[in-house]
C-alpha positions in Angstrom: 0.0 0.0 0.0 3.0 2.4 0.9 4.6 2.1 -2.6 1.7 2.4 -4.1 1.1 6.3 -2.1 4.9 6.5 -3.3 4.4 6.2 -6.5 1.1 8.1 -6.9 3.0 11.2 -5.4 6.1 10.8 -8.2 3.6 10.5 -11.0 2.0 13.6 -9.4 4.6 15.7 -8.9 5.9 14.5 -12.7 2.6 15.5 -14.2 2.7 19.5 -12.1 6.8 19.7 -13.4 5.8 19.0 -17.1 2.3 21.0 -17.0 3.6 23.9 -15.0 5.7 25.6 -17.7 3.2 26.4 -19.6 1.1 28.4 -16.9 4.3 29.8 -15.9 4.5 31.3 -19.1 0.9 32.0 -19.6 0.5 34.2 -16.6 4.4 36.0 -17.6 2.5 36.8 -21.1 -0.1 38.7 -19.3 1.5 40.5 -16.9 3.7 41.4 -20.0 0.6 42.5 -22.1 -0.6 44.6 -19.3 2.7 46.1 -18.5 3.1 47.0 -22.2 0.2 48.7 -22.8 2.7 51.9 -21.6 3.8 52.4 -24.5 7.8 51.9 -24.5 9.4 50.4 -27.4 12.2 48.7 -28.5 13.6 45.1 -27.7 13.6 45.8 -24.2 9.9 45.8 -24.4 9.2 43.1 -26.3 12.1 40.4 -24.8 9.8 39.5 -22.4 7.3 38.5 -24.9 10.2 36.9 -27.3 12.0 34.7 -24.1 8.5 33.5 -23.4 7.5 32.2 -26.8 11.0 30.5 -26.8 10.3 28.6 -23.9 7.2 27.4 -24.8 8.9 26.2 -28.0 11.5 24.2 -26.1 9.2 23.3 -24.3 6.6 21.6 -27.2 9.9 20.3 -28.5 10.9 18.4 -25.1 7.2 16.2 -25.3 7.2 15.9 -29.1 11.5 14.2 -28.2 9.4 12.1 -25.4 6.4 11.3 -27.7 8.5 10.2 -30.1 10.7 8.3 -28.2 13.9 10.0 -29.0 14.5 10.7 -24.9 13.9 8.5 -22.2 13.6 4.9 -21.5 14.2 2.7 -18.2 17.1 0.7 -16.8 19.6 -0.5 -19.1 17.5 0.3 -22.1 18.6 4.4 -21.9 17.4 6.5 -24.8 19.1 9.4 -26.0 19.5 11.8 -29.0 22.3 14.2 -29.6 20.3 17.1 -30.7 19.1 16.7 -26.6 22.7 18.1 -25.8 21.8 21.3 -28.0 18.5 21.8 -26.6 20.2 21.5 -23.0 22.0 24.5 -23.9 19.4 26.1 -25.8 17.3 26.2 -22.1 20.4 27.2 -20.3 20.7 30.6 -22.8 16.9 30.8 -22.3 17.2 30.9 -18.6 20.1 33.6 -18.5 17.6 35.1 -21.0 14.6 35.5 -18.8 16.6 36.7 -16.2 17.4 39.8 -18.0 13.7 40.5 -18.7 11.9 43.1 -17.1 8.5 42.1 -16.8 7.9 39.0 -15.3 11.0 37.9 -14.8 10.4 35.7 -12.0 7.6 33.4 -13.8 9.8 33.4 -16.9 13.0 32.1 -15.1 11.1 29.4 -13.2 9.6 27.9 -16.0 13.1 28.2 -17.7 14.4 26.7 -15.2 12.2 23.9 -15.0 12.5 23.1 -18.4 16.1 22.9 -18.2 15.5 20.8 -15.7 13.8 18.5 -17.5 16.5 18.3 -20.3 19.2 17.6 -18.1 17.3 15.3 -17.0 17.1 13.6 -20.0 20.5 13.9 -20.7 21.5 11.6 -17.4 21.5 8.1 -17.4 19.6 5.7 -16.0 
């Protein structure tokens, strides 16, 4: 009965670190729309907007890599792809990049910084 409370919680707290990124970056888009509507100009007023859509991206590319079974797998049986190592550092520059935005920097550079999580993850063997 206790491994099966164990493993409800690990598939629970799986399913909020993979869902969670996207919400992140949801309410960081609003706050960045309603901040904007100042007026200013210029790439500091639309990085925000830009490092968000590029973490959305990497993240849709991390499930479609799970979905089609190019990450992942269990035991001895450890799946990998090279292109994994470029998206690792593709997150990294994304994180450092939603640090230096203005608005919303805080929901921005955790879900960064979850999905860089994630690909490091994948990058570690089981």
């Amino acid at each position: 009965m206790a491994t099966l409370a164990v493993a409800i919680v690990r598939l629970s707290i799986a399913v909020l670190w993979i869902l969670a990124p996207p919400v992140f970056i949801a309410l960081a888009l609003r706050e960045w729309k309603r901040v904007s509507k100042g007026g200013a100009s210029g790439l500091r007023a639309v990085w925000p907007a830009a490092v968000a859509l590029a973490v959305l991206a990497n993240w849709i590319l991390f499930l479609a890599f799970v979905a089609a079974g190019q990450i992942g797998g269990f035991g001895t049986h450890y799946i990998t792809t090279r292109l994994a190592d470029w998206f690792l550092l593709i997150s990294l520059l994304l994180f450092v990049g939603s640090i230096a935005a203005n608005v919303a920097r805080g929901k921005l550079s955790l879900a960064s910084l979850l999905i860089l999580a994630l690909w490091a993850g994948s990058e570690l063997v089981a």
